[in-house]
N, CA, C and O of each residue as an XYZ file, in Angstrom:
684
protein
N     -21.926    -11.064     -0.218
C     -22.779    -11.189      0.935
C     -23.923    -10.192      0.776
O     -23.824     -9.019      0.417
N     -25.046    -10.878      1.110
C     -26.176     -9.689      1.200
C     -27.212     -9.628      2.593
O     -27.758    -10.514      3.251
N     -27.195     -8.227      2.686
C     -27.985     -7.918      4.122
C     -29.403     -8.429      3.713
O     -29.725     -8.855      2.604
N     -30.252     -8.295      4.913
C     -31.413     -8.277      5.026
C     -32.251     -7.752      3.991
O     -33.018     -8.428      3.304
N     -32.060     -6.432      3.904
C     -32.700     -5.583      2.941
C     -32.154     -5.811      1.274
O     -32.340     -4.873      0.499
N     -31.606     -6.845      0.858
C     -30.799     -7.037     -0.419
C     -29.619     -6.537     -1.058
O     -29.005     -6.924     -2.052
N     -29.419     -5.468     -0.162
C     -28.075     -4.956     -0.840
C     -27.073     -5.346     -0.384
O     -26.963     -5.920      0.700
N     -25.906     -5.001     -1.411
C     -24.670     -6.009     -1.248
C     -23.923     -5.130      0.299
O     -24.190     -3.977      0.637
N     -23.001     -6.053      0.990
C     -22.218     -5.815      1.919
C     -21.110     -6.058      1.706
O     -20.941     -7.023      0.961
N     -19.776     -5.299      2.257
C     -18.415     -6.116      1.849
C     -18.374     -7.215      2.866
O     -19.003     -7.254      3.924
N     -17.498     -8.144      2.364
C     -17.453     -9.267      3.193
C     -16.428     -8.907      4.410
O     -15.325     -8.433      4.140
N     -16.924     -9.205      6.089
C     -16.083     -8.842      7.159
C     -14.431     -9.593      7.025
O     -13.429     -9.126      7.567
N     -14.461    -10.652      6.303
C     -13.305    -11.030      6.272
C     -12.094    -10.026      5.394
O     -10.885    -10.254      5.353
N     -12.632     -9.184      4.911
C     -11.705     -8.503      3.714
C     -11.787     -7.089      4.533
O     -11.304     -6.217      3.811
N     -12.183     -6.604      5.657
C     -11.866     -5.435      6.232
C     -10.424     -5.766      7.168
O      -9.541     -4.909      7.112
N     -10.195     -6.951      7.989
C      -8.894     -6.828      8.575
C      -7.861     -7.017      7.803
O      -6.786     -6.474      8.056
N      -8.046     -7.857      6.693
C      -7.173     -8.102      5.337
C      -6.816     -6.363      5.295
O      -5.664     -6.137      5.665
N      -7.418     -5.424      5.003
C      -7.243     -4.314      4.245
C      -6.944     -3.451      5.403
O      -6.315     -2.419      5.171
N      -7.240     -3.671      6.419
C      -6.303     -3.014      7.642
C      -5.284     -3.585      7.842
O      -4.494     -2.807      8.378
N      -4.772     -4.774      7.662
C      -3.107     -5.244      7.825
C      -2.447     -4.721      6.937
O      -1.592     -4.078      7.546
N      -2.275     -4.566      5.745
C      -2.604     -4.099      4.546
C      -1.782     -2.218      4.574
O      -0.886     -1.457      4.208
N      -2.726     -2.390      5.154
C      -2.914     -0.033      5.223
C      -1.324     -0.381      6.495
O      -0.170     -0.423      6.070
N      -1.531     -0.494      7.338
C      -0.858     -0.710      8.400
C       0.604     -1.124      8.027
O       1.573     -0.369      8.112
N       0.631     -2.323      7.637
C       1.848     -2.773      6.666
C       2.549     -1.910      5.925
O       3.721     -1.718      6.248
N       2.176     -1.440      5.159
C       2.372      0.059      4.154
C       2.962      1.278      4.639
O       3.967      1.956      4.427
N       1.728      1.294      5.527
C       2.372      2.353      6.168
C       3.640      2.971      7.240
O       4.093      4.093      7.466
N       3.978      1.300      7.847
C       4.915      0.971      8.941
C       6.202      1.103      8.045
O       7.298      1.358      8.544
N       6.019      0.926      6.765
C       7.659      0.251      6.543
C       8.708      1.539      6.723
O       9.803      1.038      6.981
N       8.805      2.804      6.697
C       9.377      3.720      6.437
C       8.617      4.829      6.634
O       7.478      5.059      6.227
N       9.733      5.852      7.650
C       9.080      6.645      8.193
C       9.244      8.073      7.517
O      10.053      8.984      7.693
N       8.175      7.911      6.688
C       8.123      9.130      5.205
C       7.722     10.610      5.756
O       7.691     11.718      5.220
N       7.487     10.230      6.806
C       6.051     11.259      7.179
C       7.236     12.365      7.804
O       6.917     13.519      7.517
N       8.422     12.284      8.527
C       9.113     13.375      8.549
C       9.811     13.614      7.174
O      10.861     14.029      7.665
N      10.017     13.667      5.949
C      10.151     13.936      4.769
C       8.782     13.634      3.924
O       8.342     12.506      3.705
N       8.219     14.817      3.510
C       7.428     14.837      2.739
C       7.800     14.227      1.371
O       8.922     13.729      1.274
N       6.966     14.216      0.293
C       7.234     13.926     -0.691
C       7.376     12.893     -1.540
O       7.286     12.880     -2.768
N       7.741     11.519     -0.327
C       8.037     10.614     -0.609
C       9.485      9.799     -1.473
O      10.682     10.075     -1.551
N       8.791      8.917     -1.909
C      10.435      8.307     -3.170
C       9.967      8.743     -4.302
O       8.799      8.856     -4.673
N      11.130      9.024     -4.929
C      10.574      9.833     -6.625
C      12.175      9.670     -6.760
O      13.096      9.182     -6.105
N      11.908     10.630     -8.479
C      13.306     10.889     -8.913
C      14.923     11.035     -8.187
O      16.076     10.653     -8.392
N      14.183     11.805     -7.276
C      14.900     13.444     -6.132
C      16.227     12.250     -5.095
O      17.201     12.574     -4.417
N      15.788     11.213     -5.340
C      16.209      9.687     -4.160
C      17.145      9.462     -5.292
O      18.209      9.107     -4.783
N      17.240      9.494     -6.418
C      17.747      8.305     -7.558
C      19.330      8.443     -7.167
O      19.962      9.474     -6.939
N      19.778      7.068     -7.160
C      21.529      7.360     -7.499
C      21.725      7.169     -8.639
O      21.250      6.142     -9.123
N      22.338      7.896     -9.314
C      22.881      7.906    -10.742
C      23.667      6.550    -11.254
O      23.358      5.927    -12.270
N      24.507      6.285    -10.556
C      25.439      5.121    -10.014
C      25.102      3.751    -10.679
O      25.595      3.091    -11.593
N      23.622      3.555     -9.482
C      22.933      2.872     -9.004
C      22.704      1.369    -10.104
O      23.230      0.266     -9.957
N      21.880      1.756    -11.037
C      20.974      0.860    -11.830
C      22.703      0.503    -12.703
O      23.083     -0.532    -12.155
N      23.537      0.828    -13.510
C      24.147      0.450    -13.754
C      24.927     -0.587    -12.835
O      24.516     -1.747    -12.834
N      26.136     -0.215    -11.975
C      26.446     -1.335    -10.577
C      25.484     -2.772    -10.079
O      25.907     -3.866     -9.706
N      24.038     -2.291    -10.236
C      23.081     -3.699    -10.038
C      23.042     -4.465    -10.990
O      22.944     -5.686    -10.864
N      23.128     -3.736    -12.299
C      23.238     -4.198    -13.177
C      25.140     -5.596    -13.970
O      25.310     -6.673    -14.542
N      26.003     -4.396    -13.363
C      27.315     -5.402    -13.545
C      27.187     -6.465    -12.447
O      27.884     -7.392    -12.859
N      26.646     -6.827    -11.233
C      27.186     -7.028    -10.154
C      26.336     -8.508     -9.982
O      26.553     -9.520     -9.316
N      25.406     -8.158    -10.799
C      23.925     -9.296    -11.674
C      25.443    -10.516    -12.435
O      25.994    -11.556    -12.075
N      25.518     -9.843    -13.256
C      26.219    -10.633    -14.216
C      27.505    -11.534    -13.419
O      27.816    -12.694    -13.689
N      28.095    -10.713    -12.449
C      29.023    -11.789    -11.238
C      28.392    -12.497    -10.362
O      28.910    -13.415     -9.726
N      27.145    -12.099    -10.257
C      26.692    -13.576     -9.180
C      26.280    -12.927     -8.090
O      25.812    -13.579     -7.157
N      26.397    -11.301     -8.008
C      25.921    -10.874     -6.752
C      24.744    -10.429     -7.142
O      24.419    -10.251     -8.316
N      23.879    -10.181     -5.912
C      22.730     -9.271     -5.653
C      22.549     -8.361     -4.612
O      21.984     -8.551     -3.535
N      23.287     -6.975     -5.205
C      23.610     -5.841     -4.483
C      21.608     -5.625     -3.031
O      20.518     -6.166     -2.845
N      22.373     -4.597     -2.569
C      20.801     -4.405     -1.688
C      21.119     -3.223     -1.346
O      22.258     -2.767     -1.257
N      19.504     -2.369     -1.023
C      19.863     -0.864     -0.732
C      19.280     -0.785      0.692
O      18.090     -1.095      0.642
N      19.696     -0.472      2.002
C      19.378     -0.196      2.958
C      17.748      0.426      3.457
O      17.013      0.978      2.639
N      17.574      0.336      4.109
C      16.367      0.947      4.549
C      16.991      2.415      5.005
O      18.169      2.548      5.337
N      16.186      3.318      4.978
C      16.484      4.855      6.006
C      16.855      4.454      7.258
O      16.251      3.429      7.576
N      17.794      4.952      8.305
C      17.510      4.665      9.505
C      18.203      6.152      9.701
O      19.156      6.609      9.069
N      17.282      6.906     10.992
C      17.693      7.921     11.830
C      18.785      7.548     12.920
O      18.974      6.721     13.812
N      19.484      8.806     12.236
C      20.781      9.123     12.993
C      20.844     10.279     13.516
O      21.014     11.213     12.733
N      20.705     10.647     15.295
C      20.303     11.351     15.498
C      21.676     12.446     16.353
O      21.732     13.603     16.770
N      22.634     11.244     16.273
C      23.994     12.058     16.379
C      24.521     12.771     14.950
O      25.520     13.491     14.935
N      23.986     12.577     14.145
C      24.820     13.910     13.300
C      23.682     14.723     13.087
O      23.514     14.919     11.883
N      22.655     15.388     13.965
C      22.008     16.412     13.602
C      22.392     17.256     14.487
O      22.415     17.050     15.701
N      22.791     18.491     13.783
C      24.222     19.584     14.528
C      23.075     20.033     16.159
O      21.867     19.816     16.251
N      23.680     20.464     16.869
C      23.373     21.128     18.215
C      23.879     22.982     17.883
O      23.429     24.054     18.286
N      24.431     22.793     17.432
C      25.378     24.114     16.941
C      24.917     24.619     15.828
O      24.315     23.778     15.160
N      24.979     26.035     15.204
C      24.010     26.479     14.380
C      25.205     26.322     13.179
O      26.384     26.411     13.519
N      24.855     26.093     11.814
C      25.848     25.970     11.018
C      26.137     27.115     10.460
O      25.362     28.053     10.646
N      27.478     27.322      9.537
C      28.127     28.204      9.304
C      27.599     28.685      8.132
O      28.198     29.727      7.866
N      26.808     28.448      7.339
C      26.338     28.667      6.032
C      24.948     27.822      6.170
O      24.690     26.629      6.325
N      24.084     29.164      6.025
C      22.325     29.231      6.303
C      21.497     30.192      6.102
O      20.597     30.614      6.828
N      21.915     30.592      4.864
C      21.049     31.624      4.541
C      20.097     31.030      3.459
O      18.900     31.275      3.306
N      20.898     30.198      2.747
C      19.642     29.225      1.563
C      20.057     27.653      2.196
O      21.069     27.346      2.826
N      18.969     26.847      1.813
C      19.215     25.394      2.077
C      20.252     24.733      1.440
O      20.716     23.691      1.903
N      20.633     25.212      0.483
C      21.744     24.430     -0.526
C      22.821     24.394      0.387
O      23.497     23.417      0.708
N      22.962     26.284      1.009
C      24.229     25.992      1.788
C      24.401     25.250      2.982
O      25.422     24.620      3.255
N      23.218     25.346      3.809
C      23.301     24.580      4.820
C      23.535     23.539      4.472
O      24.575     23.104      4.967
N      22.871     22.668      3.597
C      23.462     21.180      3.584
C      24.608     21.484      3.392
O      25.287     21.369      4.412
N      25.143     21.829      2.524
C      26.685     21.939      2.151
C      27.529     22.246      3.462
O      28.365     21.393      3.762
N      27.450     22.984      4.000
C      27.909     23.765      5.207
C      27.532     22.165      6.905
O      28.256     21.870      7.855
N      26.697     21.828      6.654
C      26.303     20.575      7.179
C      28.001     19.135      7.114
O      28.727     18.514      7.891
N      27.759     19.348      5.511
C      28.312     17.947      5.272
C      29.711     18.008      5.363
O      30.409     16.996      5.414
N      30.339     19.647      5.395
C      31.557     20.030      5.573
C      31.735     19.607      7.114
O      32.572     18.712      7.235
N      31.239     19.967      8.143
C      31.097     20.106      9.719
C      30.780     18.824     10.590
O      30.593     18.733     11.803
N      30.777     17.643      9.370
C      30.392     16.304      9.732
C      31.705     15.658      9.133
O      31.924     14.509      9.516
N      32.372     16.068      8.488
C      33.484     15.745      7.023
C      33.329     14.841      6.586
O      34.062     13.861      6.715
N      32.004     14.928      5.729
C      31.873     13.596      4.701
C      31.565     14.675      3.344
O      30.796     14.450      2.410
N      32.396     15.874      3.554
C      32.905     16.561      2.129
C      34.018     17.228      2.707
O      34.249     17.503      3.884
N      34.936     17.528      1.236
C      35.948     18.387      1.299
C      37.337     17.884      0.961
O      37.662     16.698      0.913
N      38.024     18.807      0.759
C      39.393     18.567      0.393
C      40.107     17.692      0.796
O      40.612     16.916     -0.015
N      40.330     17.581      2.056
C      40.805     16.577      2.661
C      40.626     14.917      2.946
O      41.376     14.095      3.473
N      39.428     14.827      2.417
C      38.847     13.170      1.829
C      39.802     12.419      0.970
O      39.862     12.603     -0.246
N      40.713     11.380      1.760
C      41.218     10.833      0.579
C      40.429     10.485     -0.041
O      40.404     11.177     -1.060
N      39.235      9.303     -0.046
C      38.657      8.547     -0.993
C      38.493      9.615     -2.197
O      38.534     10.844     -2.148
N      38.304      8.785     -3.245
C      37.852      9.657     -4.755
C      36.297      9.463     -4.551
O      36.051      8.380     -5.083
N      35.452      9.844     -4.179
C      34.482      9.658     -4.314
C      33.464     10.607     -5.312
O      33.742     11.765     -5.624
N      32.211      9.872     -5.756
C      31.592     10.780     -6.679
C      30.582     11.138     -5.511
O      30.129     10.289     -4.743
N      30.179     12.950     -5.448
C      29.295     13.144     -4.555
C      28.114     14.387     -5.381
O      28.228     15.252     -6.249
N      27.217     13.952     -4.683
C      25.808     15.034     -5.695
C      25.190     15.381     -4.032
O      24.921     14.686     -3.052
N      25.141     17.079     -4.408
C      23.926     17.128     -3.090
C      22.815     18.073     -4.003
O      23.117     18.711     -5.012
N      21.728     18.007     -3.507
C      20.395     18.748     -4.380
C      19.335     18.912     -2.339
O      19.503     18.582     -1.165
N      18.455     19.552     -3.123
C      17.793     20.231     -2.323
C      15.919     20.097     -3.106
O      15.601     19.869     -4.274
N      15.236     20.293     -2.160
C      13.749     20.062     -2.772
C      12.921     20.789     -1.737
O      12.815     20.441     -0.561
N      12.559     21.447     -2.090
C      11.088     22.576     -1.459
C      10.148     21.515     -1.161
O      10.118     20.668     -2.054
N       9.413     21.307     -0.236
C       8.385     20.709      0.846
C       7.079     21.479      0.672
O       7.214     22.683      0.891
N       5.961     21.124      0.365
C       4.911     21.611      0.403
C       4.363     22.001      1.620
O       3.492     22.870      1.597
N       4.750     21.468      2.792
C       4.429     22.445      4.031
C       5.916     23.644      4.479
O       6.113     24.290      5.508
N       6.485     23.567      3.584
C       7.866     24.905      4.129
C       9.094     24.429      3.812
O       9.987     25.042      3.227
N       9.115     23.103      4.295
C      10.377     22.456      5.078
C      11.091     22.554      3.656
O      10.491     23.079      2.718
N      12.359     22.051      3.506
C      13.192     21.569      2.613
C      13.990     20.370      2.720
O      14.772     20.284      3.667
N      13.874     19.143      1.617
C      14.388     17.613      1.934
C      16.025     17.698      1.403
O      16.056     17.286      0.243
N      16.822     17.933      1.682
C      18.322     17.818      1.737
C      18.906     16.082      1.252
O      18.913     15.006      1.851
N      19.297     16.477      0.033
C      20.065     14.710     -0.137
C      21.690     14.772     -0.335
O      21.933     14.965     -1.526
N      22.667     14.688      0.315
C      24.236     13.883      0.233
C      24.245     12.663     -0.274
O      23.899     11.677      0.377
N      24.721     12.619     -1.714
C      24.666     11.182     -2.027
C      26.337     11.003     -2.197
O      26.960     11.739     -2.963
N      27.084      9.812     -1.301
C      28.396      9.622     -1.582
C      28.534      8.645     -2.390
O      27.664      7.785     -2.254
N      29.535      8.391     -3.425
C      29.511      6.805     -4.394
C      30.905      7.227     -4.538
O      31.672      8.189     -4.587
N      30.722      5.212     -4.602
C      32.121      5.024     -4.992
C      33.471      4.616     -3.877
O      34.623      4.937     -4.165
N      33.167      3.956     -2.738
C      33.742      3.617     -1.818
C      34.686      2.667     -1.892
O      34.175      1.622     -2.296
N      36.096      2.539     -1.635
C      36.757      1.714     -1.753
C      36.487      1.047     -0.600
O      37.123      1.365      0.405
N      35.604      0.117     -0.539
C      34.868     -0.975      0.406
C      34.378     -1.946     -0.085
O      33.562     -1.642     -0.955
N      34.586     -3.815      0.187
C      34.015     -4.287     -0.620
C      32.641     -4.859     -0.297
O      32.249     -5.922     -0.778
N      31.923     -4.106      0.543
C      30.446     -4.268      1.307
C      29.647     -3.024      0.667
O      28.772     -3.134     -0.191
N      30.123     -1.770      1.262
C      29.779     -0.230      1.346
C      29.954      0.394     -0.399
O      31.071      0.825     -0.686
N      28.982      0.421     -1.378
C      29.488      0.893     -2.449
C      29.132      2.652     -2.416
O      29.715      3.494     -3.099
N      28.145      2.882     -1.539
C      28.202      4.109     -1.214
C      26.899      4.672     -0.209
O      26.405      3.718      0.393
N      26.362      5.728      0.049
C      25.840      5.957      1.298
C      25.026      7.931      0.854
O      25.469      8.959      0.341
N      23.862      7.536      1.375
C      22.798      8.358      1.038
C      22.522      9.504      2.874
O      21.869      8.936      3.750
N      22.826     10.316      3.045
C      22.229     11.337      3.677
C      21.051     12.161      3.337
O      21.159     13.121      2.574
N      20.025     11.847      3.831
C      18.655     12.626      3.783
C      18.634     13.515      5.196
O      18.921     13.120      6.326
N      18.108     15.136      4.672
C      18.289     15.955      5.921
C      17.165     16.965      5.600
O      17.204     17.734      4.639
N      15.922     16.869      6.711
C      14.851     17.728      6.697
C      15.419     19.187      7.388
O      16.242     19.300      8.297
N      14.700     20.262      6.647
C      15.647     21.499      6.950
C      14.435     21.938      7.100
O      13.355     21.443      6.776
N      14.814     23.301      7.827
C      13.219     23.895      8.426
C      14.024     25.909      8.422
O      15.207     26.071      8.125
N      13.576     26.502      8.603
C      13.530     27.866      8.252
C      13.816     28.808      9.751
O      12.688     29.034     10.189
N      14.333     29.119     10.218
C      14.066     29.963     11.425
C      14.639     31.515     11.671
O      15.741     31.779     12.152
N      13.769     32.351     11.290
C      14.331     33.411     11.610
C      15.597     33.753     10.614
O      16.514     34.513     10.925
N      15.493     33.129      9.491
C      16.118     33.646      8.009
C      16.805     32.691      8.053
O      17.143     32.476      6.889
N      17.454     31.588      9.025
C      18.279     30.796      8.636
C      18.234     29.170      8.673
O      18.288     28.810      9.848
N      18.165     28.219      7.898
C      17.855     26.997      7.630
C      18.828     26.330      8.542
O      20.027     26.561      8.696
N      17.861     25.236      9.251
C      18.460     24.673     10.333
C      17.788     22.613     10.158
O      16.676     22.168      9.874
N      18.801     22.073     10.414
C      18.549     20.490      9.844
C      17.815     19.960     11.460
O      18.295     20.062     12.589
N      16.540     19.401     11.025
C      15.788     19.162     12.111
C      16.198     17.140     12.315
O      16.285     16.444     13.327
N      16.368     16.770     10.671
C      16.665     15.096     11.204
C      17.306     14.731     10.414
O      17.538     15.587      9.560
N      17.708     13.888     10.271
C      19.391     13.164      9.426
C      19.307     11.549      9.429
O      19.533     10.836     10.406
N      18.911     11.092      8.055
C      18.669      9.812      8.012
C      19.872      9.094      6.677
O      20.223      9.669      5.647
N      20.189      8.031      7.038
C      21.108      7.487      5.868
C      20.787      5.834      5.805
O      20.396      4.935      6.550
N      21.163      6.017      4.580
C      21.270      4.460      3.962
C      22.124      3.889      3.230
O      22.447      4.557      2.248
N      22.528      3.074      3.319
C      23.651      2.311      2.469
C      23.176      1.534      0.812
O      22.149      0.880      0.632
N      24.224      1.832     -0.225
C      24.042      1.063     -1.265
C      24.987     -0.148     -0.758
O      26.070      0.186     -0.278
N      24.678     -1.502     -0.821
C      25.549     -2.784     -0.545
C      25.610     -3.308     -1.326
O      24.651     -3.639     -2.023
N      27.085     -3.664     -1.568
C      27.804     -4.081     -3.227
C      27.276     -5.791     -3.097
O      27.074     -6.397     -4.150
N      27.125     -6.323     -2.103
C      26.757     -7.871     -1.857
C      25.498     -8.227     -1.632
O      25.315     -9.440     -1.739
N      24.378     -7.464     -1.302
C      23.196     -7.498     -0.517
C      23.213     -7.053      0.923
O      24.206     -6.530      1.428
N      21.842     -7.324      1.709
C      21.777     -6.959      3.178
C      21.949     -8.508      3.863
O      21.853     -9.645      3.401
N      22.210     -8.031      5.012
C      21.956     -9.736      5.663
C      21.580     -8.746      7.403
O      22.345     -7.947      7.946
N      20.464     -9.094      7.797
C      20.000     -8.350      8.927
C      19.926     -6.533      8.589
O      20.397     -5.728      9.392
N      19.455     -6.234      7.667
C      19.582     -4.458      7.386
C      20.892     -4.202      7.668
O      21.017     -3.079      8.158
N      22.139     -4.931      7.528
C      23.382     -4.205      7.475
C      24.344     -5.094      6.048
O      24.386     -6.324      6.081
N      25.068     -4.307      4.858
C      25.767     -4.861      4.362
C      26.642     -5.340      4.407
O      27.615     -4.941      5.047
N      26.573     -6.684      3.525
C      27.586     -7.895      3.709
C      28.651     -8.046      3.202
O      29.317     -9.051      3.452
């Protein structure tokens, strides 16, 4: 398209295109209380192998979206908070989705990641569920600093599904 004066214009039809677009993108997942985004730091180890066997039987596993859970973010200050490692740890004990007493055998990894504005992104990854929906389940926990001791501000999880999703819940 060209104006009056000859120079080119973008065409008005391709500005709401590129605002549905931005909007779309930006709606799907709410990143913005965890910095950083998806990267490595998310990966299940597990993961790409299981999609991979589960291909060959006829299924097509699915990984949940994040959803906030705002009942397991403690009210109570946790018992171990002097570094973030422990708090999560000290977190996942006080919720008991760690510890001795777990029958399941499960394989579990927790790691920790420094935030470019302060915060720290907290991951619980559980695998290995004797469930034949639930193959295992991701805790993400934004941690924040107060007065020397790390305190979990939000608590989001997602499911790996050994079958796929059917409505964002596994089948």
């Amino acid at each position: 398209m060209t104006s009056p004066n000859g120079n080119r214009t973008p065409s008005m039809p391709r500005l709401p295109a590129l605002a549905f677009a931005l909007i779309a993108l930006s709606g799907c997942s709410d990143e913005a209380a965890f910095p950083g985004g998806g990267s490595e730091f998310y990966e299940q180890p597990e993961w790409a192998n299981y999609r991979e066997q589960a291909g060959e039987h006829g299924y097509e596993p699915g990984l949940s979206n994040w959803r906030h859970i705002p009942e397991l973010t403690p009210q109570e200050p946790l018992n171990a908070c002097k570094d973030a490692q422990a708090a999560v740890e000290s977190w996942a004990h006080s919720r008991d989705l760690i510890g001795p007493d777990r029958s399941e055998r499960l394989t579990i990894d927790m790691r920790t990641r420094q935030e470019a504005d302060g915060s720290v992104t907290g991951l619980l990854q559980r695998w290995g569920f004797r469930d034949d929906a639930v193959a295992g389940v991701d805790h993400r926990l934004r941690l924040t600093e107060t007065a020397g001791c790390w305190e979990v501000e939000r608590v989001e999880a997602r499911h790996y599904c050994r079958r796929g999703l059917e409505d964002g819940l596994c089948r």
